[in-house]
C-alpha positions in Angstrom: 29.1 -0.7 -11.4 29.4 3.0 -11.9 25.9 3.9 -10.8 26.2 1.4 -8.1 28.7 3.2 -6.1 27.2 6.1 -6.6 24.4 4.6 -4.8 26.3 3.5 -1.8 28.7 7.0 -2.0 29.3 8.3 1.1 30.6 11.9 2.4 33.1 11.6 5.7 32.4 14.7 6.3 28.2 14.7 7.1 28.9 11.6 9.9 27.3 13.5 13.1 28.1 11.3 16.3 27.0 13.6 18.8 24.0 14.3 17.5 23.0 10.5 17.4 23.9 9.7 21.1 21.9 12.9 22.1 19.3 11.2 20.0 19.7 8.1 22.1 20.0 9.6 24.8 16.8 11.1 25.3 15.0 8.1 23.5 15.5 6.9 26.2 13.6 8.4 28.3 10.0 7.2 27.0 11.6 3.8 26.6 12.1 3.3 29.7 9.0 5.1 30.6 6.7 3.0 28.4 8.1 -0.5 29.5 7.8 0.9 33.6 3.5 1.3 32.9 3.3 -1.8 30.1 2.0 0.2 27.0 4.7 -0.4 24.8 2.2 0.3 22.3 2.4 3.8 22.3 6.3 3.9 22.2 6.4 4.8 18.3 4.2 7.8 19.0 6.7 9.0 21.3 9.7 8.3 19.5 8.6 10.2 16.0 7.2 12.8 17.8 10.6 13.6 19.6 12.7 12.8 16.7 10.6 15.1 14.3 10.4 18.0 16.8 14.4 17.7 16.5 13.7 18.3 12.7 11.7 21.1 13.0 13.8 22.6 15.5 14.6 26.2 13.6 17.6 26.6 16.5 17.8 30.3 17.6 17.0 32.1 20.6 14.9 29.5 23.1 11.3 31.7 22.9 11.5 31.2 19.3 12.8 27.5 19.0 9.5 26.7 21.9 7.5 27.9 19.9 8.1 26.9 16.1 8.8 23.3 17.6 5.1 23.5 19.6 3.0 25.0 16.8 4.5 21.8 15.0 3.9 19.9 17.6 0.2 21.1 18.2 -0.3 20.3 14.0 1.5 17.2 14.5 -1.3 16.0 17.5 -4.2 16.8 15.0 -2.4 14.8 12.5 -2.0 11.9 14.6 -5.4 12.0 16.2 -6.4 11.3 12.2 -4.3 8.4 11.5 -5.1 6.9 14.4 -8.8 7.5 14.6 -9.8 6.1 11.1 -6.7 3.4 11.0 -9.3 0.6 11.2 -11.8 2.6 9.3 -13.2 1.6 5.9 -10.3 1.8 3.5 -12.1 4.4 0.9 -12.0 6.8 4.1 -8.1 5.8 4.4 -7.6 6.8 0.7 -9.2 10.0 0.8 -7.5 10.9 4.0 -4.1 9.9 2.8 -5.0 12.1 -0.6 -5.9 15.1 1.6 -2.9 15.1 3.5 -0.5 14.3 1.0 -1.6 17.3 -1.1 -1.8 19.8 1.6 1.7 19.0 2.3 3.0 19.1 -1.0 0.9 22.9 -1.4 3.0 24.0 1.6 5.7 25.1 -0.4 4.2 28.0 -0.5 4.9 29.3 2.9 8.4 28.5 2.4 11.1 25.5 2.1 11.6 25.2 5.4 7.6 24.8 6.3 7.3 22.2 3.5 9.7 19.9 4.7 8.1 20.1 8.0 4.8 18.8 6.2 6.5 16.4 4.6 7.7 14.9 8.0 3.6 15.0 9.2 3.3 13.3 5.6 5.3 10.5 6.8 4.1 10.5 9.9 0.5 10.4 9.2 0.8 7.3 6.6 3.0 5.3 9.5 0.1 6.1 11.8 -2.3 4.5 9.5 -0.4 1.6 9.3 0.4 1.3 12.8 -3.2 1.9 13.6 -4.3 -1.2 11.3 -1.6 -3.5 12.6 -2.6 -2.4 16.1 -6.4 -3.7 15.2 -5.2 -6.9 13.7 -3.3 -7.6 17.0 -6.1 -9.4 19.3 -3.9 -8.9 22.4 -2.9 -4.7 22.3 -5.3 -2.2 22.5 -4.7 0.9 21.3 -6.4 4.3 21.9 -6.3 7.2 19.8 -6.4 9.8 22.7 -3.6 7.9 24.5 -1.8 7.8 20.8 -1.8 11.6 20.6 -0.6 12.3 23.8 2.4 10.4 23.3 3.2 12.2 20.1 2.7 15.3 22.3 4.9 13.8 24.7 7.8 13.1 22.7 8.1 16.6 21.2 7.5 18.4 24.6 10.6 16.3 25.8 12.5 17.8 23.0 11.4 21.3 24.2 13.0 20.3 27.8 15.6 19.1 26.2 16.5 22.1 24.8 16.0 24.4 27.8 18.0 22.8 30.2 20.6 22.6 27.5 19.8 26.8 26.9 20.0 26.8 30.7 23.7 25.1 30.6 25.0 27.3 27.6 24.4 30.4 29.9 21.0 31.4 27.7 23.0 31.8 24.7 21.6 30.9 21.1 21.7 27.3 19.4 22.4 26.5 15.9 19.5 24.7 14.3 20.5 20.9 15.1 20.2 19.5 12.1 21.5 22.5 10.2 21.8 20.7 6.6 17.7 21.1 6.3 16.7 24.2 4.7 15.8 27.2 7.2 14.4 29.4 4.3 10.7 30.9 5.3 10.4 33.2 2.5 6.7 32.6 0.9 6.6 31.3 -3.0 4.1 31.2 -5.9 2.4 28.1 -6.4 3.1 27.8 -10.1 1.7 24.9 -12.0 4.7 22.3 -11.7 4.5 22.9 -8.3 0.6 22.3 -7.9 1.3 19.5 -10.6 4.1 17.8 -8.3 1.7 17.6 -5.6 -1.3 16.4 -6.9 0.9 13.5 -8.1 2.0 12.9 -4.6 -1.3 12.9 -3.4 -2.8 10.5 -6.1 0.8 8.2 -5.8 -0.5 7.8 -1.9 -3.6 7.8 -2.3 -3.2 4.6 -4.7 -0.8 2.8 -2.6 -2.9 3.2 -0.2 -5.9 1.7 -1.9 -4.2 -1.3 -3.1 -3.1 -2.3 0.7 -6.1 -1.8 1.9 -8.5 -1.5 -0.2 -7.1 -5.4 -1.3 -7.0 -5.8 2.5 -3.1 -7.5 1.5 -1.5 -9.4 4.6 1.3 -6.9 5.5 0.4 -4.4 3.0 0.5 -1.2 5.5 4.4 -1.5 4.0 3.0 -0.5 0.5 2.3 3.0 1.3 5.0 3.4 4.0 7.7 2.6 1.1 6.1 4.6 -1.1 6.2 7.3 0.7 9.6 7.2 2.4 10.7 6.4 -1.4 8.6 9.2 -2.8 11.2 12.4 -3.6 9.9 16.3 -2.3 10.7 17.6 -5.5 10.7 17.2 -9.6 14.2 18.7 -9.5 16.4 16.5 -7.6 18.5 14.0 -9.6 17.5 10.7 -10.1 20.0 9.4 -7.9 18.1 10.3 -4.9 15.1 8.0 -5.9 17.9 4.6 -6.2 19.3 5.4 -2.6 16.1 5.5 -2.0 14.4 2.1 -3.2 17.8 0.6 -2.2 17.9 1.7 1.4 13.9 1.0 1.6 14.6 -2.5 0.4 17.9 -2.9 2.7 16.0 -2.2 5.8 12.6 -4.1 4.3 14.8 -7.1 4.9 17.1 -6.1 8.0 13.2 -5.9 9.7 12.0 -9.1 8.0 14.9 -10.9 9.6 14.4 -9.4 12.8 10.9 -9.9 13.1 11.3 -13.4 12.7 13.2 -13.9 15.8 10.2 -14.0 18.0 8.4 -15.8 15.8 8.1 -19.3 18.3 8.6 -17.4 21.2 5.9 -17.2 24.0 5.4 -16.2 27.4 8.9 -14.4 29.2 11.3 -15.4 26.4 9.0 -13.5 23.9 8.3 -10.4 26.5 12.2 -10.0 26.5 12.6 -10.9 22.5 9.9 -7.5 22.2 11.8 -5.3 24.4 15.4 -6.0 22.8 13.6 -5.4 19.3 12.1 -1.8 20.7 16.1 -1.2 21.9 17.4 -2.5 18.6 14.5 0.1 16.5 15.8 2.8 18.5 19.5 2.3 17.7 18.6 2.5 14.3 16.8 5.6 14.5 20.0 7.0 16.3 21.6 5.3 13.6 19.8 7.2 11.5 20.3 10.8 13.1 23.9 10.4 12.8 24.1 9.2 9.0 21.5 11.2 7.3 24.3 13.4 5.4 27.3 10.2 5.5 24.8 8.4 3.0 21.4 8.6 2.3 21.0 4.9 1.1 22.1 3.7 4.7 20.6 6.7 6.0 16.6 5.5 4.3 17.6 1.8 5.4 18.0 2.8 9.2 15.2 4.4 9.6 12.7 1.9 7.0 14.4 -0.8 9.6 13.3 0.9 12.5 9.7 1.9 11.5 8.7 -1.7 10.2 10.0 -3.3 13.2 7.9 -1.1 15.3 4.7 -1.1 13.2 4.7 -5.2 12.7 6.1 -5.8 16.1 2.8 -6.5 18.0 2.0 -9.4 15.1 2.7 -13.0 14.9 5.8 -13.5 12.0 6.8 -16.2 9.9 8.8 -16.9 6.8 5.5 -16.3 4.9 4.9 -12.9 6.6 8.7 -11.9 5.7 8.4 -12.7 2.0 5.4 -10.3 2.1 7.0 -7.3 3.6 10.1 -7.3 1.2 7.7 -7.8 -2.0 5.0 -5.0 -0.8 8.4 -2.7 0.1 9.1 -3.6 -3.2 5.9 -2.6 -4.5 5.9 0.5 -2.6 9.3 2.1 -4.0 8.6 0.9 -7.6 5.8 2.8 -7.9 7.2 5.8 -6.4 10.0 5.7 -8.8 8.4 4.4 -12.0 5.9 7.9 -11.4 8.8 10.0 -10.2 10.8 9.2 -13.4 7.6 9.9 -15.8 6.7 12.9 -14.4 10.3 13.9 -14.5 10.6 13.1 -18.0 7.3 15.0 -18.4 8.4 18.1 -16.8 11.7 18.1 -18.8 9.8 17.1 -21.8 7.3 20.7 -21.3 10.8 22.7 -20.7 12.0 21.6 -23.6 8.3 22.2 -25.8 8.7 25.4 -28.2 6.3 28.4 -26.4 3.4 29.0 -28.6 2.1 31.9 -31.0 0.0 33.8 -29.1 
């Protein structure tokens, strides 16, 4: 019971209201502009690529911030142009892409803290893509195109950048703190050493497997293998192992909330499902706000928001059923186990090589 509450602790002080509802706020904006033209399908794009521009938002003077945000932006485009261009490729192209990516990302703590978070966001990013990308495919009524896919992405963070210069406009030019200030801001470069090199190869093979077994397997539902795994998947050797429960907890708490959900327009058809659709694009976007707000009150709700919110959007263009719902929780399952049953023994591994006597030379 001890561990347990430890899972579900929470910190008054790291609730951030305001920064939700500006969240919301300007989510709304390519809600509304996506339902007005009809390609609803695109909405996802928009939404992660103004929410992770937020991230990587350094704060500063406004030349500075611009640019930071559209270098990410700019990587972020390439990296969606990929997930979306071989979604509905051969799966042995998926795994070597998803290994590729992964590793890079995990190798960019060498230009800094700060820089490897942001390519741990394009991490995520790039394995949702996949799997929206092969949901999209599966769906005989959406059509998706890859160009359109990276525009939206594109679209999303640019908004941010407005966002931020009328609000540098209101504040009479003066500087802004970074908005979500609890990341780490710290540039400085660092050695690769061979834990570090170590922890990212197994990154990139953890992926690169889950990523096999969905799709390789061709599993019904099994894009929410790698996406557990990887929101499950910890950025360092170092952090506690608590991090890694609040982790497969939250994953499997929103695994479920989006199960639930996605079975209400399950006999729906015509009008009744059109409107069933929109209120669960609303109800993904509350969550994300959801999620801006609590990412410091509580990591377990925090990971269950925003696992809600993705799976709804990803599996929203397919038919559900109670079938399909048992499916996502188990492959969630799946996903988060392995994350943490590799996390653990490499853990034990690295402390296990600390602890080793140094030898004669």
């Amino acid at each position: 019971m001890g561990r347990l509450s430890k899972v579900f602790e929470v910190n008054p002080a790291g609730l951030n209201w305001p920064r939700a509802v500006v969240f919301l706020d300007v989510g709304l904006v390519p809600l509304f502009v996506f339902w007005a033209i009809g390609y609803e399908q695109y909405l996802l794009s928009a939404l992660f690529g103004l929410l992770f521009a937020a991230l990587a938002d350094p704060g500063g003077g406004f030349g500075h911030r611009a640019f930071d945000v559209a270098v990410f932006a700019l990587i972020g485009a390439g990296v969606t142009a990929l997930g979306f261009g071989i979604g509905a490729d051969a799966w042995g192209w998926l795994v070597l892409a998803a290994f590729g990516v992964t590793l890079v990302a995990g190798l960019a703590v060498a230009f800094g803290t700060r820089r490897f978070v942001n390519a741990l966001i394009l991490n995520i990013w790039f394995i949702v893509a996949i799997g929206l990308e092969s949901g999209l495919d599966q769906a005989a009524h959406v059509t998706s195109y890859t160009w359109a896919q990276v525009v939206a992405w594109t679209g999303g963070a640019a908004l941010w950048i407005v966002v931020t210069f009328i609000w540098w406009l209101i504040r009479g030019r003066a500087d802004w703190a970074q908005p979500f200030s609890e990341l780490p801001g710290d540039t400085s470069r660092r050695k690769l050493t061979p834990p570090l090199i170590l922890f990212a190869v197994i990154r990139a093979l953890v992926i690169a497997g889950t990523v096999a077994l969905a799709y390789g397997l061709d599993l019904s539902y099994g894009s929410w293998i790698p996406i557990a795994a990887m929101i499950a998947m910890k950025p360092s050797l170092e952090q506690a192992t608590l991090v890694s429960a609040q982790r497969l907890v939250g994953a499997l708490i929103g695994a479920v909330a989006a199960g639930l959900l996605l079975l209400v327009p399950a006999n729906e058809t015509g009008l009744r499902l059109f409107a069933v659709e929109r209120g669960l694009e609303v109800v993904a976007l509350v969550l994300f706000m959801h999620g801006a707000g609590l990412r410091f009150w509580s990591y377990t709700f925090y990971s269950a928001a925003i696992a809600a919110g993705v799976l709804i959007l990803v599996d929203l263009p397919r038919p559900s059923d109670y079938s399909a719902e048992g499916y996502r929780v188990l492959w969630t399952l799946c996903g988060v186990g392995i994350s943490l049953a590799v996390m653990l023994l490499a853990g034990l591994l690295a402390r296990r090589t600390a602890k080793a006597p140094p030898q004669p030379s």
